[in-house]
C-alpha positions in Angstrom: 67.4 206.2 151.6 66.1 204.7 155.1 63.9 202.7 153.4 67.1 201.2 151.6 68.7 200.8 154.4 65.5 199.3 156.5 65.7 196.6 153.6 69.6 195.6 154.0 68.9 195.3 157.5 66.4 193.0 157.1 68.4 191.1 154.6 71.1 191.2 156.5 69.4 189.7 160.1 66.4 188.3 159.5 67.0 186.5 156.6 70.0 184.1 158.4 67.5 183.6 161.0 64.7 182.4 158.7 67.4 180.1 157.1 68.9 178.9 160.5 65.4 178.3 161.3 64.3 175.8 158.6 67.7 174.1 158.9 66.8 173.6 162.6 63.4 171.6 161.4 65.1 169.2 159.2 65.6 166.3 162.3 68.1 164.5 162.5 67.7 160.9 164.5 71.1 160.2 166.0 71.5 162.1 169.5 75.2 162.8 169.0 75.1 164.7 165.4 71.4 166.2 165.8 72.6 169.8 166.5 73.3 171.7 163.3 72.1 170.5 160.3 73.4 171.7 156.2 71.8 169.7 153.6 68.7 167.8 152.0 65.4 167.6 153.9 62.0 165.6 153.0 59.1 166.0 155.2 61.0 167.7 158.2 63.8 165.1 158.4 67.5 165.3 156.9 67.1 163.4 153.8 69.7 163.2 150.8 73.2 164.3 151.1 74.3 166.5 154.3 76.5 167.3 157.1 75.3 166.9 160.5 77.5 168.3 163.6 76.9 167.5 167.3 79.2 165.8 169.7 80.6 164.0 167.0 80.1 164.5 163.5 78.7 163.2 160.0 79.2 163.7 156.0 76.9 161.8 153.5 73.8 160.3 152.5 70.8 160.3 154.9 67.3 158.6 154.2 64.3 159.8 157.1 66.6 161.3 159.4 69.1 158.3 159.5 73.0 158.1 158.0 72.4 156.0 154.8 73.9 155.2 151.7 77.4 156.4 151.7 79.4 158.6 154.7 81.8 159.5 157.0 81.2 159.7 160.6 83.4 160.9 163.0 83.9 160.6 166.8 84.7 163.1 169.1 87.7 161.3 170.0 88.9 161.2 166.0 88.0 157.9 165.1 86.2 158.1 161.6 84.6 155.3 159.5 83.9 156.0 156.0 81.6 153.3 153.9 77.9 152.4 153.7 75.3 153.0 156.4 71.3 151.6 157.0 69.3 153.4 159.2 72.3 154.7 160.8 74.3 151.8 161.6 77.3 150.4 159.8 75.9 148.3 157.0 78.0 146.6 154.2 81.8 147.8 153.2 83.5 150.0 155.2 87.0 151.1 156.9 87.0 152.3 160.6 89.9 154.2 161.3 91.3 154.2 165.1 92.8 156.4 166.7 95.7 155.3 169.0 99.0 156.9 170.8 101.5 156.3 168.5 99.3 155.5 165.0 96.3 154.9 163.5 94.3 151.4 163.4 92.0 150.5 160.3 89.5 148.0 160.4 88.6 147.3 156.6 86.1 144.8 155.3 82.3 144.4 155.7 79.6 145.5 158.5 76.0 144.3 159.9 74.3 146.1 162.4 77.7 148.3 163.3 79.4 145.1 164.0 82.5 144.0 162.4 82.2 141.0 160.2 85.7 140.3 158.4 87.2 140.9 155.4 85.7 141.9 152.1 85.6 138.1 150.5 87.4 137.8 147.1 85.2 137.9 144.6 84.6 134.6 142.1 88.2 133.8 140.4 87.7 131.9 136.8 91.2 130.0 136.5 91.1 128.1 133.4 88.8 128.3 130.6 88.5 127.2 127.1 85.7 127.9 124.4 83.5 129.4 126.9 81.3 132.5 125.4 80.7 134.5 128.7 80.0 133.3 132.4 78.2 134.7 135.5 78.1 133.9 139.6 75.1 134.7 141.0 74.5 134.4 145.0 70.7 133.0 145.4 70.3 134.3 149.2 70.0 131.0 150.1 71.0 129.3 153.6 72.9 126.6 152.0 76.3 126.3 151.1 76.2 125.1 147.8 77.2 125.7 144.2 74.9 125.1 141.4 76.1 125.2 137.6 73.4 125.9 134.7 74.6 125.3 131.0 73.3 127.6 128.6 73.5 128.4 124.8 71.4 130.5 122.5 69.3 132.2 126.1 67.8 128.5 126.9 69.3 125.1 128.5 72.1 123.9 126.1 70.8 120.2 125.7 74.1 119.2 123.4 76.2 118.8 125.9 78.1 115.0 126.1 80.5 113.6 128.3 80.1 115.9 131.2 82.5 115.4 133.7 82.9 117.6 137.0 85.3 117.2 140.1 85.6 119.6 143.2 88.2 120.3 145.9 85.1 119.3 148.4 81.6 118.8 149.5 78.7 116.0 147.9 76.9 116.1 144.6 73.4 117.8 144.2 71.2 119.1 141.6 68.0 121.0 141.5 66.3 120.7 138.5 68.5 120.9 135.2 71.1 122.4 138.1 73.8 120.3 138.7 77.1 121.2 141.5 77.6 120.3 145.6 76.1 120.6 148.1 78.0 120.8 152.0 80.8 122.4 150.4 83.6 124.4 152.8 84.6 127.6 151.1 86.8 128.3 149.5 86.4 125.7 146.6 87.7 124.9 143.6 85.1 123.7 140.9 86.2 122.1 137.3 83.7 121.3 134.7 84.8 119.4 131.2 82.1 118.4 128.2 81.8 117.9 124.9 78.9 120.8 123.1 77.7 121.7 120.1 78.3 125.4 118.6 75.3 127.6 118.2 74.6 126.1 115.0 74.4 122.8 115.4 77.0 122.1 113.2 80.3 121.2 114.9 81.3 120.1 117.7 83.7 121.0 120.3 85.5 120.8 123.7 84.7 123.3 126.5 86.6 123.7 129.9 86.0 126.2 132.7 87.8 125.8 136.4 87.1 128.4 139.3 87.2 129.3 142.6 84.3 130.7 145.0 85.9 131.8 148.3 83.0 133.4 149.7 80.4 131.0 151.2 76.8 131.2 150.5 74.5 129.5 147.8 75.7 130.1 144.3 74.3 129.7 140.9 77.3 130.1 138.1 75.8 130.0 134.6 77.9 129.1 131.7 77.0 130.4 128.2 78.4 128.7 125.1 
């Protein structure tokens, strides 16, 4: 019977210790949430999804010690921002939430660095399209602010295509190889492209139109597939 009992105490008290313990070793790198630590560790540091709790607090991804991924952080004085995180700063979409006297105040939109950058931009709007198989918009990570247009059929460059004519709300003609768009252009635009192109077959042909609008500056590749 006491040696029963001997083994609930030890369950009982030193097993929480041990636990606290290795919880305790998995570091977290942010001064204000480092003091109790539930979750994921890798190599000593919080690492996956966890709850850190300090002076202020934080639920959600971590990677090497460090908020990131996806989480909710919140202040001791009840502010909270929920949305992505890099190394333990606001990066990418988010909404800060502040707290005033008399209501809250949300901040929504995108981050760099924990600085506020705007709005979310809208995302590419097609407008007007006929006999168009399927379309993409593809930012290059250029510095330019420009819109290239690539015509495509069967996987390769469609080389049917006839009385191509394109107009645009602003900015200059440009093309880069078999590329073809504007260059200089002030966002947002609004691109329309008109031509004649043969069908996958080679056997009739046919009139194709697609208009859209890019809000969202940067240097764009749209491919169009007929």
């Amino acid at each position: 019977m006491k040696k029963h009992l001997s083994f609930i105490l030890f369950v009982v008290f030193v097993f929480p210790t041990f636990h606290l313990n290795a919880q305790s070793n998995c570091k977290v790198l942010i001064p204000e949430i480092d003091s109790v630590y539930s979750g994921k560790c890798k190599k000593g540091y919080a690492h996956g999804k966890g709850n850190a709790i300090g002076v202020d607090s934080y639920v959600g991804k971590f990677v090497k010690g460090y908020p990131n991924g996806r989480g909710t952080y919140k202040w001791a004085n009840g502010d909270t921002y929920t949305g992505n995180w890099k190394e333990g700063k606001r990066n990418g979409e988010g909404s800060l939430t502040l707290k005033l006297q008399d209501r809250d105040s949300i901040l929504d939109g995108m981050w760099k660095d924990d600085q506020y950058m705007g709005k979310k931009p809208k995302a590419p709007k097609v407008t007007h399209k006929v006999s168009i198989d399927r379309y993409s918009f593809k930012k290059t990570g250029g510095t330019k602010d420009r819109v290239l247009i690539d015509f495509l059929q069967n996987g390769m460059r469609n080389t049917t295509i006839t009385n191509l004519s394109m107009s645009t709300s602003n900015g200059i003609e440009a093309n880069l190889g078999h590329s073809i768009g504007y260059d200089y252009i002030e966002f947002p635009v609004t691109i329309i492209v008109n031509y004649m192109t043969l069908n996958k077959l080679r056997s009739e042909e046919y009139q194709a139109i697609f208009e859209f609008v890019i809000s969202e500056p940067g240097d764009w590749i749209v491919e169009i597939h007929n």
